[in-house]
TIPA-126828 format. One record per residue (C-alpha): residue number from 1; residue in one letter; x, y, z. Coordinates in steps of 0.05 Angstrom, whole numbers, always signed. Layout:
// residues N
R i aa east north up
R NUM A X Y Z .
...
This chain:
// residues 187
R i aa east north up
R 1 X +205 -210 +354 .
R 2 X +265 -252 +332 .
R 3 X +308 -277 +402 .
R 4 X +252 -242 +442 .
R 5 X +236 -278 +505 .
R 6 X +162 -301 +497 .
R 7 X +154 -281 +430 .
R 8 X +115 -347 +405 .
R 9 X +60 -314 +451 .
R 10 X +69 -248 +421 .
R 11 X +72 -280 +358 .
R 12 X +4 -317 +363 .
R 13 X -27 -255 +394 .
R 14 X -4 -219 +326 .
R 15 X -33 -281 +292 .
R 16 X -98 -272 +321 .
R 17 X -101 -202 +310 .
R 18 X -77 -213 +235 .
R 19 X -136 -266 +227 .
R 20 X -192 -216 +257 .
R 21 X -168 -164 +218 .
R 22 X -171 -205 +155 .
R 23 X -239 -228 +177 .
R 24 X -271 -175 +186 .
R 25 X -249 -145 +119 .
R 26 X -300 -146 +51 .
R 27 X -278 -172 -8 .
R 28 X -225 -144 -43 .
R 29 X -257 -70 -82 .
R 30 X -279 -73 -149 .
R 31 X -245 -23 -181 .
R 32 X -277 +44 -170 .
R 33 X -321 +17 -120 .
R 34 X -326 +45 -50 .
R 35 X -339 +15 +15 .
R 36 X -378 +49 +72 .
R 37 X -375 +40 +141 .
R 38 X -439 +81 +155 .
R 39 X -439 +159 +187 .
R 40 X -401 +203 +157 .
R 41 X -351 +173 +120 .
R 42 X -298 +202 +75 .
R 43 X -291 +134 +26 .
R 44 X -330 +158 -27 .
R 45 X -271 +201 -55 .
R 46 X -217 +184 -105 .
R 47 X -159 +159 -53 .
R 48 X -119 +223 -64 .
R 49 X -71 +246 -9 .
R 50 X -55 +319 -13 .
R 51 X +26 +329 -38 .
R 52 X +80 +323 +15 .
R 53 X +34 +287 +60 .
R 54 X +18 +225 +80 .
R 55 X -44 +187 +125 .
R 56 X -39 +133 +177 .
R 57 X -57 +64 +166 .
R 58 X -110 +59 +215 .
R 59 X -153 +123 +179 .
R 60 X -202 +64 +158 .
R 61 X -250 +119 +126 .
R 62 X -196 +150 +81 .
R 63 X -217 +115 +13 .
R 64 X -138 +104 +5 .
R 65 X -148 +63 +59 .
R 66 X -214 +32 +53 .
R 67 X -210 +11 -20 .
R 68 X -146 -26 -12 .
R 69 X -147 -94 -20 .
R 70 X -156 -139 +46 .
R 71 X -93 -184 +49 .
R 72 X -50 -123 +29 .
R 73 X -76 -84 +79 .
R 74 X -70 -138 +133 .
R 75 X +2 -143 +107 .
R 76 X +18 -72 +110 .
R 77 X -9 -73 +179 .
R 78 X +27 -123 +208 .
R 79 X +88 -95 +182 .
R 80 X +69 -32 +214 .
R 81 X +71 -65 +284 .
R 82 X +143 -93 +271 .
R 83 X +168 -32 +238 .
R 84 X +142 +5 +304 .
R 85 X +171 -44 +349 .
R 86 X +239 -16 +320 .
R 87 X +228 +56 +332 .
R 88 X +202 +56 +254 .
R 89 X +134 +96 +235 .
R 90 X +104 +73 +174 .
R 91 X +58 +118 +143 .
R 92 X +11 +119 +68 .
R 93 X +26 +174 +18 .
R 94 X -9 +142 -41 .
R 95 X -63 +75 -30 .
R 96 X -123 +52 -67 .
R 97 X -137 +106 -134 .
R 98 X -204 +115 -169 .
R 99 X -193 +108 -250 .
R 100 X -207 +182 -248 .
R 101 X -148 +202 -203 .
R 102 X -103 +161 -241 .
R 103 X -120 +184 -304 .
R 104 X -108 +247 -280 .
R 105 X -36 +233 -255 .
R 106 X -21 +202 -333 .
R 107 X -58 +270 -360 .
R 108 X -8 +310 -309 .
R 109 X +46 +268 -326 .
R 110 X +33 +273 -404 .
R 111 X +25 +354 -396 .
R 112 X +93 +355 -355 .
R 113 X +133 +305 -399 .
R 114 X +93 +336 -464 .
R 115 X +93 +265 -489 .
R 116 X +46 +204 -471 .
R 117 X +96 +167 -486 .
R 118 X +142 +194 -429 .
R 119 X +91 +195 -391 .
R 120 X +60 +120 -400 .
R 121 X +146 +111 -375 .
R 122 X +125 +129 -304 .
R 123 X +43 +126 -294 .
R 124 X +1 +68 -316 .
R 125 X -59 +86 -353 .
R 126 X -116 +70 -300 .
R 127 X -133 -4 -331 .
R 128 X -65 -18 -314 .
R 129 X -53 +11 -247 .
R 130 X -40 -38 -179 .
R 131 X -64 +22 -147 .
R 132 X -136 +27 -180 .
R 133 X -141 -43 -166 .
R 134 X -126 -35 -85 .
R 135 X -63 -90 -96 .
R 136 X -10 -23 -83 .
R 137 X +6 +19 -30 .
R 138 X +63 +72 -23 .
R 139 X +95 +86 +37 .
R 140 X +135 +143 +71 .
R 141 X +174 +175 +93 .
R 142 X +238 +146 +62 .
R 143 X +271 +119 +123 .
R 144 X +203 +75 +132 .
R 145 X +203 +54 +56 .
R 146 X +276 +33 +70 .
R 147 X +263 -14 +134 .
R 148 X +199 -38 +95 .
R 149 X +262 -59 +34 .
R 150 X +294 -93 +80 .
R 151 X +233 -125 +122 .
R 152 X +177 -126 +81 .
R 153 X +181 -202 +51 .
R 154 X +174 -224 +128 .
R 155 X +100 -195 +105 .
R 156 X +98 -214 +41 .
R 157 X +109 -141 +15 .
R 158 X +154 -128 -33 .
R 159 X +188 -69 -71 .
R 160 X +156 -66 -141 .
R 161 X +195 -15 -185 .
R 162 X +268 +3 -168 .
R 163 X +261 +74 -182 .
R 164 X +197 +70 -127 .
R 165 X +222 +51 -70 .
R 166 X +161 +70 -30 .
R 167 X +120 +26 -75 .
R 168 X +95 -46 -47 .
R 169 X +56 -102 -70 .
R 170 X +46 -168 -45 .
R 171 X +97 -207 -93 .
R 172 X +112 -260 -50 .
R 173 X +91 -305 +12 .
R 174 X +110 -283 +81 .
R 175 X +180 -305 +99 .
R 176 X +190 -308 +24 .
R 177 X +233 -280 -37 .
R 178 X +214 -216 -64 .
R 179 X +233 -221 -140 .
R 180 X +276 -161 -164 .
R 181 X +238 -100 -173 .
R 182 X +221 -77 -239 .
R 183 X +266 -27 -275 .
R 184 X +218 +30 -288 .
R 185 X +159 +53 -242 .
R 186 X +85 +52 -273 .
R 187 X +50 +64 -204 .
């Protein structure tokens, strides 16, 4: 939007959009809570995404999606509209995790490691995971989580580990710093 002609009026239409979007959001998920939108809805599962895939940000009834915490999700969304702008496609490979689910990534971690210790190295145990709470999101593919590196404090989104570099939280305030990411991932 930067040097675009009329892009304060793009720029308050995003606003807008941002606002409503925030607005019409719940509360932020209690962990291992669900929200519903009524019909059929896919929420009430544990925010997995199969291997090697990923989910758009818009599937609002993928509980990856729907349990993720309202300001991050407005962030990541905005984002998503720059990043596109550019010719970039941001998509979700990992979101909002039930404690089940991530316990079960430490238990597969622990089995593939054969240590907890290891293990506890790269997975947080679920009371400890951004992701159970809805404050993390991971994106893909690679050249997406790269632009979202280099872009993603204009959102507020920042890289959290620096062997993750799909992995986001808001760390800072849009426009801001991101700190340094962390040495080791615990996703």
């Amino acid at each position: 939007m930067r040097g675009h002609a009329g892009g304060n009026g793009l720029r308050t239409a995003c606003a807008v959009v941002l606002v409503l979007v925030v607005t019409a959001c719940a509360t932020p998920p209690e962990a291992g809570t669900v929200h519903s939108g009524g019909g059929s809805s896919r929420a009430d599962g544990d925010g997995s995404i199969p291997e090697n895939e990923s989910i758009s940000l818009q599937d609002n009834d993928h509980p990856a999606i729907a349990n993720l915490d309202p300001a991050l999700l407005a962030a990541v969304r905005a984002a998503a509209v720059d990043a596109a702008a550019r010719g970039v496609e941001l998509k979700v490979t990992s979101g909002w995790r039930s404690k089940r689910y991530q316990q079960r990534l430490l238990d597969e971690a622990t089995a593939r490691y054969r240590s907890a210790e290891e293990a506890r190295k790269l997975v947080h145990p679920p009371e400890k995971s951004k992701h159970v709470t809805g404050h993390a999101i991971d994106i893909g593919p690679t050249a997406a989580a790269d632009w979202l590196i280099q872009h993603g404090a204009d959102h507020g989104l920042c890289q959290a580990f620096a062997n993750e570099m799909w992995h986001f939280e808001l760390l800072t305030t849009p426009g801001g710093q991101c700190p340094q990411p962390q040495g080791t991932a615990l996703g």
